[in-house]
N, C-alpha and C positions, 0 to 999 in steps of 0.2 A: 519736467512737469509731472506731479503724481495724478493719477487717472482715478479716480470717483464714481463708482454705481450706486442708483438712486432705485430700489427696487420699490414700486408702491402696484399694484395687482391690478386696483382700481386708484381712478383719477375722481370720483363725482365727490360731492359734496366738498368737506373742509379738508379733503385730504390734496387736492391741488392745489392750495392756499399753500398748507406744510411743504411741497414737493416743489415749490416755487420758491419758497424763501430757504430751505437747502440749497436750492441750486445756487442761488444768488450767492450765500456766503460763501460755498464752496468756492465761486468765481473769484471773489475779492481774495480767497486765500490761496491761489493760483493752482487747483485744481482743471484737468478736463474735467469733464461731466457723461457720464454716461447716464438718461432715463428709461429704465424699464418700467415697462409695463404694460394693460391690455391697450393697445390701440384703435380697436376695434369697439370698444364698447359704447353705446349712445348712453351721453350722458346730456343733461336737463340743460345745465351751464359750462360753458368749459372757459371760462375769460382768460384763466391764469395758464391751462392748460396753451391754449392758444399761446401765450405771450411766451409762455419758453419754448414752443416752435419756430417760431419766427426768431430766436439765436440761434444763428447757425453753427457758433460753438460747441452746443448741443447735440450728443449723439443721442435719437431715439432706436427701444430698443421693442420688438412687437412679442409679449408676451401671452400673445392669447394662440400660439401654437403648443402651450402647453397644456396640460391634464388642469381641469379648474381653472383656466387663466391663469396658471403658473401658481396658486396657493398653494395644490402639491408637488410642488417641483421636487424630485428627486435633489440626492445631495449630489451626483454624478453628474445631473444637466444644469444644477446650479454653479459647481464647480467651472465646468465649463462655457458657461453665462462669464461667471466671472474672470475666465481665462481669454475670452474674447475682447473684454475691456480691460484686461491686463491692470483690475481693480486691485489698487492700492489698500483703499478704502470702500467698505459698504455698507449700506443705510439701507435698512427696513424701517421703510416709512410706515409700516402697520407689522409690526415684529407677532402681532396677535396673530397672524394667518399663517405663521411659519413654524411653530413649534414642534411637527414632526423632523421638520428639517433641520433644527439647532439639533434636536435628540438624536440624531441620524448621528453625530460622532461618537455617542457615547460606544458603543463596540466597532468602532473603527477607527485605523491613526489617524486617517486621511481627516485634515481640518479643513474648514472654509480658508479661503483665501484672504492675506493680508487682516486689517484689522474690520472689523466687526462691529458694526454700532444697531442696535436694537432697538426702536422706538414705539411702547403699548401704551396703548388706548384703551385696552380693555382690562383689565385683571379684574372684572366682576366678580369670579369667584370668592372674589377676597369678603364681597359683602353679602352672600347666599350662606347662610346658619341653618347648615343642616339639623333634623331632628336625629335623633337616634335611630330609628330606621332606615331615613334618608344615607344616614354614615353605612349602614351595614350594605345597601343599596349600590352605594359610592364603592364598597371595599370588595363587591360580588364584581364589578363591571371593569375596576379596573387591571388587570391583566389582558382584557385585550384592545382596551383604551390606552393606554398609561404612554403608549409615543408621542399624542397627540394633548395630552391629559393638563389642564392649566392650571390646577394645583399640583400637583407633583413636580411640574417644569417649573414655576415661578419658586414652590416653596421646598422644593433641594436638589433637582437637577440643573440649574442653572447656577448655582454657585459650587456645588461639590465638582462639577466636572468642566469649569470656566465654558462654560459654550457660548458664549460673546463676550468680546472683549469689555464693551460697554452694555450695559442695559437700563434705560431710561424710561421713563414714567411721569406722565401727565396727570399722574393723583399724588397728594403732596402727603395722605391723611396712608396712603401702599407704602411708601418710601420712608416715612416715619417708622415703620414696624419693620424693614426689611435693609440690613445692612450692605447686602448687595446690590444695590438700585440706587440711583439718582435720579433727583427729583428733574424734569425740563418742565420750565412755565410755559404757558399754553402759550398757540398765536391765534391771533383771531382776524379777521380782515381786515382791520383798520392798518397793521401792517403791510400787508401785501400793499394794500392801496397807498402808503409812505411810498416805498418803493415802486410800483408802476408810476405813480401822479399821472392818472391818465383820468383826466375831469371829461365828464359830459355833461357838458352845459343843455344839451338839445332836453336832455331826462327833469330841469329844473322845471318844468314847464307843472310837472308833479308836487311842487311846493306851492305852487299859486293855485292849483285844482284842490291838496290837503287843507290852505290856509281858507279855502271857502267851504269846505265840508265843515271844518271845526268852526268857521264861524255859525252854521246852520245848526251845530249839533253843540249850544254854548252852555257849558254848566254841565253835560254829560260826561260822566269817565269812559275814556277808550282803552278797550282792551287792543293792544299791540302784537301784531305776530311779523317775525321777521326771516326771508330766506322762502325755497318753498315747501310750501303744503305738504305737510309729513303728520301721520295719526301719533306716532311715536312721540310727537313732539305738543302734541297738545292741539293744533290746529282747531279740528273739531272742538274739543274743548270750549275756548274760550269763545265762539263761536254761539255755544250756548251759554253761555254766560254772559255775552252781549245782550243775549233772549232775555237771559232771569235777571237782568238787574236793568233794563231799560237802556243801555248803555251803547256804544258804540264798536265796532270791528275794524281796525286798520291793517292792511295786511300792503308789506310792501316787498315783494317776489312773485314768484314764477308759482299759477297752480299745476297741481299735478294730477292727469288725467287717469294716469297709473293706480294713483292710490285708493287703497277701497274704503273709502269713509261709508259711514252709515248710509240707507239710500235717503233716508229725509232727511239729512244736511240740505240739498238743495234746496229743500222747501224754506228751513231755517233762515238760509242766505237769502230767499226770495225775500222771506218776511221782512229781514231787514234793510234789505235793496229798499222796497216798497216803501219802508217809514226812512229813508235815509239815513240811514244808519251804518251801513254798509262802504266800505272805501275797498278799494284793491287796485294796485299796478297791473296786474298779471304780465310783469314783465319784470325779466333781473335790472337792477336797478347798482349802477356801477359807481356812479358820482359822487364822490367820497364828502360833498357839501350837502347833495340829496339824502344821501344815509344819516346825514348826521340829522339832518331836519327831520325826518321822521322819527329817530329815537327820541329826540326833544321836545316831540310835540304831545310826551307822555311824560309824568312825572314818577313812575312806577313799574315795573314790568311782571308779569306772571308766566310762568313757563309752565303749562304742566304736566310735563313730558311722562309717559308709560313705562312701569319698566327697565328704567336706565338707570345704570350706576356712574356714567363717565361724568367728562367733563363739557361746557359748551362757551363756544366761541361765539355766541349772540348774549350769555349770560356775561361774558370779559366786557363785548361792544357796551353792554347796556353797563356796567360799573366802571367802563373808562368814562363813561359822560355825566358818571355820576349819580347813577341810576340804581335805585334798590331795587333785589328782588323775591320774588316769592316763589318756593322751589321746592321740589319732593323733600323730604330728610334723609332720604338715602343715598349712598354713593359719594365719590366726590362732591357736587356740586351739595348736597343738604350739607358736610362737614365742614365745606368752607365757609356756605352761607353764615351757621353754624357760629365755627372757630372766629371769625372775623367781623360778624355780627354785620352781614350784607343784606341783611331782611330780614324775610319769616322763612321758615319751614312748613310744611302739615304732612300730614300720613298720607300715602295715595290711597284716597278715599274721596271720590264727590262732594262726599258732605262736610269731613274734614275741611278738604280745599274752601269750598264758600263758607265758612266759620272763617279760617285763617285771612280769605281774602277780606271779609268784613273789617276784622283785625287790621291789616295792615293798609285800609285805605284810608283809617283814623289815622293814621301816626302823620306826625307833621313831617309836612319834605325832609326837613334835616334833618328829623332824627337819625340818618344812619352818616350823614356825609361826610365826617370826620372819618371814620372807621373805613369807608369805602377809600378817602383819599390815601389812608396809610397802606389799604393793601393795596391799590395800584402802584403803587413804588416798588411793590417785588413783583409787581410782574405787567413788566414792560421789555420793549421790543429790544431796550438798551441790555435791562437783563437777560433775554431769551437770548441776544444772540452772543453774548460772554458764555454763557452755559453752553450753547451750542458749538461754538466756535473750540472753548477747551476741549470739546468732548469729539472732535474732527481732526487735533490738533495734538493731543497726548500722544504718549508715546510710554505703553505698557511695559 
């Protein structure tokens, strides 16, 4: 039986989702499993984490005795990581945190162990257009950057000097421009949840409290937020957009105490408590019939996330159900939107955004539903796990 490490640093958010349905397939394709990572760290929700606990096939591996929770793992204590699971195979489930450590063979023989699979989430760089100072800025800093450096490692250290056998990418618009990379389609929870079928009926009790808010609130557009409370993610945002346009806030996840929203957001949220307007779980919501009820009880979705080039696994749930959306124009998520004609775009700008949002609350339901149905056919769970399975499975 070939032995398999699952290196992921951190388990929070959607990165337990991915670290759970590797381990799955690995299973199916007669792998051990070995998971590393921080075990220690408090995280918001851990459903999936938990559920591959409780396999006791399952070696966990505690990676917060390392420098950074093992981000900077030496190549010497990773070597030895992986001499301990006598890895066949290994999987960096966020290969963005590890870069010093692929660069770490370039002036030595010694290689990682067995084959190598790279999985980024981030190549931001890709979409940051520097000015021409910015460049001379860039070209001052990098010598005693350049180990850790994500353009230099993505765009010629990572092919001139093979530093993972595989390297994979969840931006489809990176992989297009870059002959060394393969494209992996995203997952998003509705997978995970295929494979757990672990239904809480006790949670439906939230479809009968939503189906009487929206009868109270008849004719009003609700703005949807799904997962928890993140500023990055627009939270706040649309928050006040429920404000300027009369309109509703459904928010079905966990809030975060953590996070430092403006201090009169609460006021906001009073106001709309007050005029009921207002919905929220503050509770993870697991029930894969509940989730679906809340995505459905909105004919449109607005994300309008800060900052971010990636890709999002609440933007897949809302266009597996058929759901248009409206989305920065930058990064992955504005190019797919974009290329596939999944919605609107706008500029991250305030004002932009309520122009666009005005826009696309005119457009008839179907306008986009064709388009959305075609691109769900490349990326589903049927295809992600061909892709991922050859890519576990080759043989360099």
């Amino acid at each position: 039986m070939p032995n398999s490490l699952i290196l992921s640093n951190s388990f929070d958010g959607h990165r337990q989702v991915h670290v759970y349905i590797y381990a799955h397939i690995l299973n199916e394709l007669g792998f051990k499993i070995f998971v590393a990572g921080n075990l220690k760290e408090e995280i918001v929700n851990s459903t999936y984490l938990n559920k591959l606990r409780e396999d006791n096939s399952i070696t966990f591996i505690d990676t917060s005795i390392y420098v950074k929770d093992g981000s900077n793992i030496s190549k010497r204590e990773f070597i030895d990581l992986q001499d301990t699971c006598n890895a066949d195979l290994t999987i960096f489930a966020e290969a963005d945190n590890h870069i010093q450590l692929f660069n770490s063979q370039i002036f030595n023989k010694i290689k990682l162990r067995g084959r190598t699979i790279g999985i980024f989430f981030r190549p931001f760089y890709f979409y940051e257009k520097l000015n021409f100072l910015n460049k001379l800025r860039y070209i001052k800093r990098l010598p005693s950057v350049w180990k850790a450096d994500d353009y230099l490692f993505h765009e010629y250290l990572l092919k001139r000097f093979r530093l993972l056998d595989c390297a994979m990418y969840l931006d489809e618009y990176f992989v297009s421009r870059h002959s060394n990379s393969q494209f992996l389609p995203d997952v998003f929870q509705s997978y995970a949840d295929i494979l757990i079928k672990d239904e809480n009926k006790d949670q439906r009790i939230w479809i009968e409290k939503l189906n009487r808010f929206k009868e109270n609130n008849k004719d009003r557009f609700i703005f949807f937020y799904f997962g928890t409370a993140a500023k990055r993610r627009g939270y706040d945002r649309l928050i006040k957009m429920a404000i300027e346009y009369d309109a509703c806030f459904v928010h079905c996840g966990l809030y975060n105490e953590k996070e430092n929203f403006d201090i009169y957001l609460s006021e906001l949220k009073t106001f709309l408590q007050v005029s009921g307007r207002l919905f929220e779980t503050n509770e993870y919501i697991s029930d894969p019939l509940c989730i679906e009820y809340f995505f459905k009880s909105v004919d449109r979705l607005i994300l309008p996330y800060r900052n971010f080039y990636g890709s999002s696994g609440v933007m897949l749930q809302a266009l597996n159900y058929g759901i248009p959306v409206l989305v920065p124009d930058v990064g992955i998520m504005g190019y797919l939107v974009k290329e596939y004609k999944l919605g609107l775009t706008y500029n991250d700008d305030p004002n932009t955004l309520f122009e666009k949002f005005k826009e696309f609350k005119k457009l008839p339901i179907d306008f986009f539903k064709s388009s959305i149905m075609e691109y769900m056919k490349l990326n589903n769970p049927k295809r992600f796990k061909q892709v991922i399975t050859n890519a576990f499975t080759a043989n360099d």
